[in-house]
BAFI-3210 file (N, C-alpha, C; in Angstrom, 3 decimals, decimal comma, padded with zeros to 6 digits):
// residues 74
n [1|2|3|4|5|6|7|8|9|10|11|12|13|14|15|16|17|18|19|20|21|22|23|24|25|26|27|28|29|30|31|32|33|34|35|36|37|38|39|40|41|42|43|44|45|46|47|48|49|50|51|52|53|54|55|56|57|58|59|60|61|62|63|64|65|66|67|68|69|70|71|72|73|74]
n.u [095,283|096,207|099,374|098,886|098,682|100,984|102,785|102,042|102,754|104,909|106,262|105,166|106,656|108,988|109,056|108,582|110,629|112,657|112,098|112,541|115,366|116,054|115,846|117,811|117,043|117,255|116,092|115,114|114,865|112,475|110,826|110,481|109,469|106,602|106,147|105,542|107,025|110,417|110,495|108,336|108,580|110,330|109,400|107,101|108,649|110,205|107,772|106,704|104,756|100,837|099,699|097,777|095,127|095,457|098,006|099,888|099,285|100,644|103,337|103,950|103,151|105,171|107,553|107,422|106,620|103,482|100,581|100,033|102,038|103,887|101,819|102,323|102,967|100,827]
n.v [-018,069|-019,316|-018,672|-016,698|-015,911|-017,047|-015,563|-012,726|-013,949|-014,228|-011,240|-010,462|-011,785|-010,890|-008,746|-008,191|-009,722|-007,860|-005,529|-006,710|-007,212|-005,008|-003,972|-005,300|-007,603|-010,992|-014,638|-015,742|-014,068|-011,965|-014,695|-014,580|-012,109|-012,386|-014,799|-016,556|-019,789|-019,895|-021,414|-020,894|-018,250|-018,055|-019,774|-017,815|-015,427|-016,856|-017,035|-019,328|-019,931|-019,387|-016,768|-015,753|-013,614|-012,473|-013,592|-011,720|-009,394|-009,854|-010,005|-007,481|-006,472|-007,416|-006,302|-003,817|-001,963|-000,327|-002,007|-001,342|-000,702|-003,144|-003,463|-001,510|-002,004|-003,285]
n.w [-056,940|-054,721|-055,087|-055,218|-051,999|-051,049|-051,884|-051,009|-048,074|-047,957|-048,392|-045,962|-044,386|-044,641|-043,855|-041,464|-040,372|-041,102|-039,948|-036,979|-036,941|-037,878|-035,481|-033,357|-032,468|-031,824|-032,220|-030,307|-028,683|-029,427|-029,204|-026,238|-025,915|-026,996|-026,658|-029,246|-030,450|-031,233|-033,818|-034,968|-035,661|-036,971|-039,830|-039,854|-040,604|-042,701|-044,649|-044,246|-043,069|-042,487|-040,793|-037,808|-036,836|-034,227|-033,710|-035,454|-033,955|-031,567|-032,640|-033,551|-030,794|-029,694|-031,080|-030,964|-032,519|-034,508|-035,460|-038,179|-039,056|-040,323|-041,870|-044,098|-046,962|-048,121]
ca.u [094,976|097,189|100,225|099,160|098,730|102,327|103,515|101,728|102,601|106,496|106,027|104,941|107,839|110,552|109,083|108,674|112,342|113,546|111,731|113,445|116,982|116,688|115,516|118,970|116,419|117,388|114,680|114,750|114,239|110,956|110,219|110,324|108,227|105,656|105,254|105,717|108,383|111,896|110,635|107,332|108,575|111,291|108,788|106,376|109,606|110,440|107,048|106,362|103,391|100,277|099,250|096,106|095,404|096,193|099,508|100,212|099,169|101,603|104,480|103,427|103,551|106,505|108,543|107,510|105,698|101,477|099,914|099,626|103,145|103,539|100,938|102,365|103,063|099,405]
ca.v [-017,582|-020,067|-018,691|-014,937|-015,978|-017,194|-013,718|-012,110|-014,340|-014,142|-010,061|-009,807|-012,302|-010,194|-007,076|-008,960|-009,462|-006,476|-004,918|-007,552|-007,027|-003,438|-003,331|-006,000|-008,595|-012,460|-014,937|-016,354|-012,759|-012,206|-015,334|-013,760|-010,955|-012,582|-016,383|-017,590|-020,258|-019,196|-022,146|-020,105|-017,223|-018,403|-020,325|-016,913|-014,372|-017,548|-017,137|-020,770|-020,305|-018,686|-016,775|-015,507|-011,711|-012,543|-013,331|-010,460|-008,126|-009,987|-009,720|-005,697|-005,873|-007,810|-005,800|-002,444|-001,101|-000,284|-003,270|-000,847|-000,615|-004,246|-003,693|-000,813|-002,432|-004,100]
ca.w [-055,599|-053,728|-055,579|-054,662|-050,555|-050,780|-052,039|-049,562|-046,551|-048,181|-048,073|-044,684|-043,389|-044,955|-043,580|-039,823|-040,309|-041,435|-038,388|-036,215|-037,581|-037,302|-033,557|-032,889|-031,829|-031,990|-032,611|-028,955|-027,822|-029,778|-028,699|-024,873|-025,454|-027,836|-026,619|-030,187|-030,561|-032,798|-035,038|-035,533|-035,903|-038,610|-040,450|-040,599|-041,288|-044,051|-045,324|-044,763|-042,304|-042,314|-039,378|-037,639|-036,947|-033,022|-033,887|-036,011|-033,499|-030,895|-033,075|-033,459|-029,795|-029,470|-031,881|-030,170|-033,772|-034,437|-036,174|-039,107|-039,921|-041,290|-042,856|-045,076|-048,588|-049,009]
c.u [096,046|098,571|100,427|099,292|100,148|102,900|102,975|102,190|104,515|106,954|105,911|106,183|109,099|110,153|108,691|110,324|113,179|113,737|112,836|114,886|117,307|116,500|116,791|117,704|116,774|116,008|114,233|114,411|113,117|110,299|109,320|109,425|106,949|104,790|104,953|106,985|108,966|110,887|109,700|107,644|109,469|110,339|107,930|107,689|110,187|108,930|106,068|105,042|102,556|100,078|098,216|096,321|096,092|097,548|100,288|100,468|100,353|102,985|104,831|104,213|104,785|108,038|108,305|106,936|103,974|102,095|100,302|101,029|103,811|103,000|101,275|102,225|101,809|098,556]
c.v [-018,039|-019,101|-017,205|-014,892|-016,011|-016,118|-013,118|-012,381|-014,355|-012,725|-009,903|-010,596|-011,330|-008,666|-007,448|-008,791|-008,854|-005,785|-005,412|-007,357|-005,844|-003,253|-004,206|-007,257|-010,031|-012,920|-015,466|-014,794|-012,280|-012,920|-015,178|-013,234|-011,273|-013,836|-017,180|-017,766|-019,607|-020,216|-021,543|-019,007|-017,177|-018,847|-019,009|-015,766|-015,370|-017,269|-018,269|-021,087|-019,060|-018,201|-015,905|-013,593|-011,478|-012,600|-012,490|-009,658|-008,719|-009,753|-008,106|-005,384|-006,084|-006,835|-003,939|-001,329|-000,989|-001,205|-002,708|-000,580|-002,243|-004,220|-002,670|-001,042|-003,340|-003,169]
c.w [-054,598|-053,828|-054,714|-053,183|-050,652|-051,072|-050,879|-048,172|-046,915|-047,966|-046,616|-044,134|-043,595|-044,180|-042,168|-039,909|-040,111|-039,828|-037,342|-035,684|-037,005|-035,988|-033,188|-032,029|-032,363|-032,193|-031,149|-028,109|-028,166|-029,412|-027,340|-025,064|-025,951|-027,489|-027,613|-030,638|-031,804|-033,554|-035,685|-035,742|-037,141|-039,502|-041,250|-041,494|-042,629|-045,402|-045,164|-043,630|-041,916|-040,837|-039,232|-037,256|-035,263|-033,247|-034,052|-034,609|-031,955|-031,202|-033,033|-032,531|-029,439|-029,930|-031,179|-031,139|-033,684|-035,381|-037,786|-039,968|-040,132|-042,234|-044,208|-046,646|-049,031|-049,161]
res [x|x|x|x|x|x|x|x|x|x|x|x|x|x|x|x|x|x|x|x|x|x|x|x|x|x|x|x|x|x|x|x|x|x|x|x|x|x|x|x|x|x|x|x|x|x|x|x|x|x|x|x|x|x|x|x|x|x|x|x|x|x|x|x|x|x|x|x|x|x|x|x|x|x]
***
């Protein structure tokens, strides 16, 4: 179970990222629009921290996408 969260929470960081990358966004500029620190936001696009559904849906907003496209590959 543990093993499968970490795939999952490693999946959604790379596809936060991607997003990221492709809009030309830094991590201190997400930071701006979202209110969660670069270190949190590296940590989730690393994988290395879970996060809550609030979050999510700030990053969403932050990044300028619906909630629902993150969510594509689950």
């Amino acid at each position: 179970m543990e093993n499968e969260n970490n795939e999952i929470l490693a999946k959604l960081g790379q596809t936060i990222k991607q997003v990221r990358i492709n809009k030309k966004l830094t991590l201190l500029e997400l930071e701006v629009r979202t209110g969660i620190s670069e270190g949190g936001i590296s940590k989730i696009e690393n994988g290395k921290k879970n996060l809550a559904v609030t979050t999510l849906i700030k990053l969403a907003k932050g990044l300028e996408i619906p909630l629902s496209e993150l969510l594509l590959d689950f």
